[in-house]
ROTOR-167677 format. One record per residue (C-alpha): residue in three letters; residue number from 0; x, y, z. Coordinates in steps of 0.5 Angstrom, whole numbers. Example, Ala and Ser with C-alpha at 12.3 -4.5 7.8 and 13.67 -1.06 7.14 Angstrom:
   type   seq       X       Y       Z
    ALA     0      25      -9      16
    SER     1      27      -2      14
This chain:
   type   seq       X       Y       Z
    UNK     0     386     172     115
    UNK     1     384     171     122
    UNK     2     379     176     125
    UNK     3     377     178     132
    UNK     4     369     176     134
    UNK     5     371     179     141
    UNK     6     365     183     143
    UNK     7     367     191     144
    UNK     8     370     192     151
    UNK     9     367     200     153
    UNK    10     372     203     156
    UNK    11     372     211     159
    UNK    12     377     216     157
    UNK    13     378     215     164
    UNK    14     382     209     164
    UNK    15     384     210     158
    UNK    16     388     216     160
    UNK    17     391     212     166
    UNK    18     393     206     162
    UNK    19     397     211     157
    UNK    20     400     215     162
    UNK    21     402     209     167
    UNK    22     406     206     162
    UNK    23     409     212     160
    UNK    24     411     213     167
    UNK    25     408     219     168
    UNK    26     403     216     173
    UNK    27     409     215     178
    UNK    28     417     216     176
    UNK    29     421     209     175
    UNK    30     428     208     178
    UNK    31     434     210     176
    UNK    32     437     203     175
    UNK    33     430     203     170
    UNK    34     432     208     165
    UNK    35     432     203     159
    UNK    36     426     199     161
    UNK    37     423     206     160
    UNK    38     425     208     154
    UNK    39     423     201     151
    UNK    40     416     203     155
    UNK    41     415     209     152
    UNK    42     416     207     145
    UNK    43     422     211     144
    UNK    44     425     218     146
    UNK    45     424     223     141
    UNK    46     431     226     139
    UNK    47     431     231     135
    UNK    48     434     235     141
    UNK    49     438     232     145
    UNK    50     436     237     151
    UNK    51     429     235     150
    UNK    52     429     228     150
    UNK    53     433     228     157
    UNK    54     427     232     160
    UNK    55     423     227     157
    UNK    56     426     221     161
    UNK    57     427     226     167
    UNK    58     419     226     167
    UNK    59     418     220     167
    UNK    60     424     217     171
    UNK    61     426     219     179
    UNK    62     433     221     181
    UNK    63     436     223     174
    UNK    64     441     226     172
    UNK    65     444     228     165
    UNK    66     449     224     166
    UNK    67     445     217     167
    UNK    68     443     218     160
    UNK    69     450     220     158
    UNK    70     452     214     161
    UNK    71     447     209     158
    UNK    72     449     212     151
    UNK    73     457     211     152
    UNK    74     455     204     155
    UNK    75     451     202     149
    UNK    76     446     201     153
    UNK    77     441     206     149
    UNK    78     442     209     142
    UNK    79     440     214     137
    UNK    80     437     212     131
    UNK    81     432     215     125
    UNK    82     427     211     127
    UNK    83     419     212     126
    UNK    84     417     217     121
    UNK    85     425     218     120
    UNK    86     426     221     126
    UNK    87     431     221     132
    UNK    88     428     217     137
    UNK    89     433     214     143
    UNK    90     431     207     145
    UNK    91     435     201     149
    UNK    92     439     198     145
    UNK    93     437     191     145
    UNK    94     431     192     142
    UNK    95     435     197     136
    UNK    96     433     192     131
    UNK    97     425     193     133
    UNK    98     424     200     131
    UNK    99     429     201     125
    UNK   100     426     195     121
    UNK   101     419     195     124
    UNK   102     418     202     121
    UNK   103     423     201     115
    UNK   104     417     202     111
    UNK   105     417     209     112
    UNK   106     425     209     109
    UNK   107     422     205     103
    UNK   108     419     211     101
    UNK   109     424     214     100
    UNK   110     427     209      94
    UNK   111     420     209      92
    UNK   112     422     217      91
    UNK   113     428     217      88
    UNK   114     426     211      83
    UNK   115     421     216      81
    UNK   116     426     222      80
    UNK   117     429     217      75
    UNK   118     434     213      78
    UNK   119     435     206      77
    UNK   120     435     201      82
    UNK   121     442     199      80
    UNK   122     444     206      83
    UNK   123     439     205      88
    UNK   124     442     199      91
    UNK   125     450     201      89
    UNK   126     449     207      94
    UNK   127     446     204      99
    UNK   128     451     199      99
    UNK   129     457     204     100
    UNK   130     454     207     105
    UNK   131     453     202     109
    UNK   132     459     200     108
    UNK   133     463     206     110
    UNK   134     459     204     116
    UNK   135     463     199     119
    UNK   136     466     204     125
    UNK   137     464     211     127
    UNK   138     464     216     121
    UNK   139     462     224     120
    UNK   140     458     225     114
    UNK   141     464     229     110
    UNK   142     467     222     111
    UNK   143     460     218     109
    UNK   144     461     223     102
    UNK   145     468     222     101
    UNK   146     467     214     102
    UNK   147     461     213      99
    UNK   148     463     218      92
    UNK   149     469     213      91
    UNK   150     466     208      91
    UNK   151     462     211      87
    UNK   152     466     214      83
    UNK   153     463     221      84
    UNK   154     465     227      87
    UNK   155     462     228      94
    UNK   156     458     235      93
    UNK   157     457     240      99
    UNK   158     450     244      99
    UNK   159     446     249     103
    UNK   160     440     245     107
    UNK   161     440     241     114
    UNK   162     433     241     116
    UNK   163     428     247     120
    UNK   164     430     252     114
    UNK   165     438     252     115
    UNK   166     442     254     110
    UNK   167     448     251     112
    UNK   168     453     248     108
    UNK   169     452     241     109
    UNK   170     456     234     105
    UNK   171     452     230     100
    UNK   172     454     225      95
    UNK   173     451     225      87
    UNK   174     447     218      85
    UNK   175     444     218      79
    UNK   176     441     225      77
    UNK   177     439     227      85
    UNK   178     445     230      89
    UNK   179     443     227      97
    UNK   180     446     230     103
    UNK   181     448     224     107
    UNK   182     442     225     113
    UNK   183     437     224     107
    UNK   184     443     218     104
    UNK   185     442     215     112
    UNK   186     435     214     110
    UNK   187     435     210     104
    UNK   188     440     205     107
    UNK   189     436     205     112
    UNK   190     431     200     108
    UNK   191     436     195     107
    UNK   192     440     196     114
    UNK   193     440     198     121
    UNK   194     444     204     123
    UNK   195     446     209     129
    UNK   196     449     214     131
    UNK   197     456     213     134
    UNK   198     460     218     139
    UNK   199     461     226     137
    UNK   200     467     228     134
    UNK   201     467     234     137
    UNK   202     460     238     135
    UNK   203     460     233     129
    UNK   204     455     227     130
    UNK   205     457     220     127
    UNK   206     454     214     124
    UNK   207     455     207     124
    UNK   208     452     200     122
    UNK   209     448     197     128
    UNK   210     453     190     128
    UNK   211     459     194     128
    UNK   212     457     198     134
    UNK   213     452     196     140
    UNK   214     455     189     143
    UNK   215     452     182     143
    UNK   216     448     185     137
    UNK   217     442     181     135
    UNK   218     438     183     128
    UNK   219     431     181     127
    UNK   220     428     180     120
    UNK   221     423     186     118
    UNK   222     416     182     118
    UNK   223     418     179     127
    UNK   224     420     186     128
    UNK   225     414     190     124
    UNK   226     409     186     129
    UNK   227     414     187     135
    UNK   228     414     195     134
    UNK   229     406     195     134
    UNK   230     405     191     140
    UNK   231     410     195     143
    UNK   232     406     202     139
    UNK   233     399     199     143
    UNK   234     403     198     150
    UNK   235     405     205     150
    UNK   236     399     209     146
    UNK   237     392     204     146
    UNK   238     386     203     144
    UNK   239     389     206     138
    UNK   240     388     205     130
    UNK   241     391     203     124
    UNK   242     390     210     122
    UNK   243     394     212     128
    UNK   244     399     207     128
    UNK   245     401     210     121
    UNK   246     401     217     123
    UNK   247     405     215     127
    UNK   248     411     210     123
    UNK   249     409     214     118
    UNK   250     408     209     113
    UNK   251     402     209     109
    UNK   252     395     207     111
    UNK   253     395     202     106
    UNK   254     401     199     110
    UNK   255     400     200     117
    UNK   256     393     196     115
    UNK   257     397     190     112
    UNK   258     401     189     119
    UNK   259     395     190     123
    UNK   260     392     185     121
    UNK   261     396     180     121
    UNK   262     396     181     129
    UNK   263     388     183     130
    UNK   264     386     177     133
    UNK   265     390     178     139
    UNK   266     387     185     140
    UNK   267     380     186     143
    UNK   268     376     192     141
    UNK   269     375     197     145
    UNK   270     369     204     144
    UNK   271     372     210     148
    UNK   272     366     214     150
    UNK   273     363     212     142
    UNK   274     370     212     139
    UNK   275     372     205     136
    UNK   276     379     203     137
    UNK   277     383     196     139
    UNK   278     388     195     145
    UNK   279     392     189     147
    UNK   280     387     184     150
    UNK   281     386     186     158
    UNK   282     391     192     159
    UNK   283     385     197     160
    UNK   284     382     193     167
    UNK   285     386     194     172
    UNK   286     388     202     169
    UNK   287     385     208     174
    UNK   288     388     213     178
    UNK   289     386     218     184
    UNK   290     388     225     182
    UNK   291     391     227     176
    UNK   292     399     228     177
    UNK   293     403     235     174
    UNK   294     408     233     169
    UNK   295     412     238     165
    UNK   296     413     235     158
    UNK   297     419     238     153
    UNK   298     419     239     146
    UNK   299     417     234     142
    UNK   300     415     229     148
    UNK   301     413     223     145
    UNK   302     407     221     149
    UNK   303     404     228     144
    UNK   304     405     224     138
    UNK   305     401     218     139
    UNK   306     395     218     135
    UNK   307     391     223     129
    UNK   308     386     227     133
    UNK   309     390     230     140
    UNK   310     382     232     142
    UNK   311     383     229     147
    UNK   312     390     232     150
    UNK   313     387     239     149
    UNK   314     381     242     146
    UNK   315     382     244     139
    UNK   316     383     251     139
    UNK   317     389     250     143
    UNK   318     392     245     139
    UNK   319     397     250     134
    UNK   320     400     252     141
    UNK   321     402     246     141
    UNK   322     403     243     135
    UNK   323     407     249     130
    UNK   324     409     250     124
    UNK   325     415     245     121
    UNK   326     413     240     125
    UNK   327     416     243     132
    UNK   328     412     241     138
    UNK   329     412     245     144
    UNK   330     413     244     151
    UNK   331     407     243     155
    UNK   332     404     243     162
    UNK   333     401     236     163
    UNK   334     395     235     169
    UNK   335     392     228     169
    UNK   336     393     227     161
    UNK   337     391     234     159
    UNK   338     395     239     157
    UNK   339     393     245     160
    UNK   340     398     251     158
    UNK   341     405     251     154
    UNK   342     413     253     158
    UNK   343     418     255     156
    UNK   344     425     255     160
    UNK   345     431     260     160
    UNK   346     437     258     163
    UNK   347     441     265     166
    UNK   348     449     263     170
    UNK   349     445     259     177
    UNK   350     439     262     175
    UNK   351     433     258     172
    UNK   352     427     262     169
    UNK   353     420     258     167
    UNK   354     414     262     163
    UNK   355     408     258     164
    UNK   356     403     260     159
    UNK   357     396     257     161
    UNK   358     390     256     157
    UNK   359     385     255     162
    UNK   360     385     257     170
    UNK   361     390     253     174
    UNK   362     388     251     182
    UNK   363     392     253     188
    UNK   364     393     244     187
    UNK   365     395     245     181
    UNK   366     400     251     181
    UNK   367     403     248     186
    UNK   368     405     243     182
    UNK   369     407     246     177
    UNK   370     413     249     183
    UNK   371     415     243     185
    UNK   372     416     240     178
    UNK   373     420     246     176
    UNK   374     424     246     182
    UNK   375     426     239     181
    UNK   376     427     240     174
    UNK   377     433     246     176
    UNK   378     435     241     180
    UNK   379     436     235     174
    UNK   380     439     241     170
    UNK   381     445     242     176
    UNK   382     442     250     176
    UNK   383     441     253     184
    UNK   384     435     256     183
    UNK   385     428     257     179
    UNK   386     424     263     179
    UNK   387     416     262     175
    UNK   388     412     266     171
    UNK   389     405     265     171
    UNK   390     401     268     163
């Protein structure tokens, strides 16, 4: 297997800081003609919360309105898919194929889970097959119940669940001896397909295969998509590490390895002020910037995500602020790549209330910044005014 005998390139968290930043667009906004592109740049927008996932493209991207995203997921230009760690990210269309199949890995443990409940493979592989199968166009999960339960020749269930401690009741489907709500069903089929969410039926989301859906589709073989997700993982978030890129696939260490070095001889080793990583080769020479910029980062933010220790983000005693209990993540204050307080909004009629909670003490430069992002923020919301409070 080849390995890299480049000599390690000593880098500061300076340039590293730059480089991650500029390529998330939170150096300088990018056009609004540049949406997708930016999406792709960043590695996917974390969707759990449509809301947050818009602030997060308004961050990084310069006369935005919420209606440009709107219409960029009903062109099918962007789309909603579980992707890394099964989770809801927003990523351009075309590239769909790169972030289902390169993290699909993570969907295996889910079969790997139900194998080790005691379901045979072959009620495995038929569930799979009807769910993907009732995907050829939109479908509620009530209706991916009823269709995948009669293929199955079962009784489509409801149960109580739904995620972050609901208890609402939501449609599900027996295989074998384990009831699956359909979300959970979605991620099984997940290793084997690669599915999207279609339009809202009203307040109820709908899925739909991937080749039934987004025009021109083009699938990519899982092991071409495996490399492709992490040279872009390395785009957005290097120098990283294996360790690193399996937090954040959430496959396993052991896998994540095994990709890794299938590509390393076209990364250069990288010592980050004595901490060892790997980057794409030469992306570091040219990252550097003046002053740090003020960006106000919403729930969930992506460019949180990236990498196991977050050290280097905010000082360790910070970080629970942050990073909370059920894998909620606050929103945050960033100022040239550190998180300097947390935020929250509350919208009242026209009126736009921002509590910021710093953690340190913010310069004159820097409140000022914080005003102007606000400002900018009521306007991306449509809301007149925007009043701040300062903690």
């Amino acid at each position: 297997m080849p390995t890299n005998q480049t000599a390690e390139f000593p880098a500061t968290w300076n340039q590293v800081v730059a480089f991650r930043l500029s390529r998330h667009h939170l150096l300088e906004r990018a056009p609004a003609n540049a949406l997708a592109a930016v999406a792709g740049d960043m590695a996917g927008v974390q969707a759990q919360l449509l809301s947050a996932a818009q602030i997060s493209l308004w961050s990084r991207v310069r006369d935005l309105h919420t209606a440009n995203i709107e219409r960029a997921l009903s062109e099918r230009v962007l789309v909603k898919a579980a992707c890394m760690r099964q989770t809801q990210f927003i990523v351009p269309s075309e590239q769909l194929a790169i972030f289902v199949r390169g993290s699909a890995r993570r969907a295996e443990k889910e079969i790997r889970w139900a194998r080790g409940k005691g379901v045979p493979d072959r009620i495995i592989d038929a569930a799979i097959d009807a769910a993907l199968g009732a995907l050829d166009q939109p479908r509620t999960r009530p209706e991916i119940a009823e269709h995948v339960s009669r293929i199955l020749g079962v009784q489509a269930q409801t149960i109580r669940g739904g995620g972050w401690g609901s208890r609402r009741k939501i449609a599900a489907v027996p295989v074998g001896e384990i009831t699956f709500p359909v979300v959970d069903l979605l991620h099984l089929a997940a290793a084997r397909g690669v599915v999207c969410s279609g339009p809202n039926r009203g307040n109820e989301p709908t899925f739909v295969r991937a080749d039934a859906w987004i025009p021109k589709w083009q699938d990519v073989a899982k092991e071409q998509a495996e490399v492709s997700l992490l040279r872009r993982y390395l785009r957005a978030f290097g120098p990283a590490t294996a360790t690193d890129f399996a937090l954040w696939t959430g496959m396993t260490l052991t896998e994540a390895r095994e990709i890794w070095a299938h590509e390393q001889y076209g990364f250069m080793p990288v010592t980050v002020e004595g901490q060892a990583a790997e980057i794409l080769r030469d992306v570091l020479a040219q990252a550097g910037f003046e002053q740090p910029l003020v960006r106000l980062l919403p729930y969930f933010d992506t460019f949180l995500l990236g990498h196991k220790e977050r050290d280097h983000l905010v000082a360790r005693e910070h970080q629970p602020h942050i990073y909370r209990a059920q894998g909620w993540i606050a929103p945050v204050v960033l100022v040239g790549g550190r998180v300097v307080a947390v935020w929250e909004q509350v919208r009242e009629g026209n009126h736009l209330r921002v509590k910021v909670t710093k953690f340190e003490s913010i310069s004159p430069r820097i409140m000022s910044g914080i005003q102007e992002e606000a400002h900018n923020l009521s306007q991306f919301l449509g809301v007149p005014s925007v009043d701040i409070q300062m903690d």
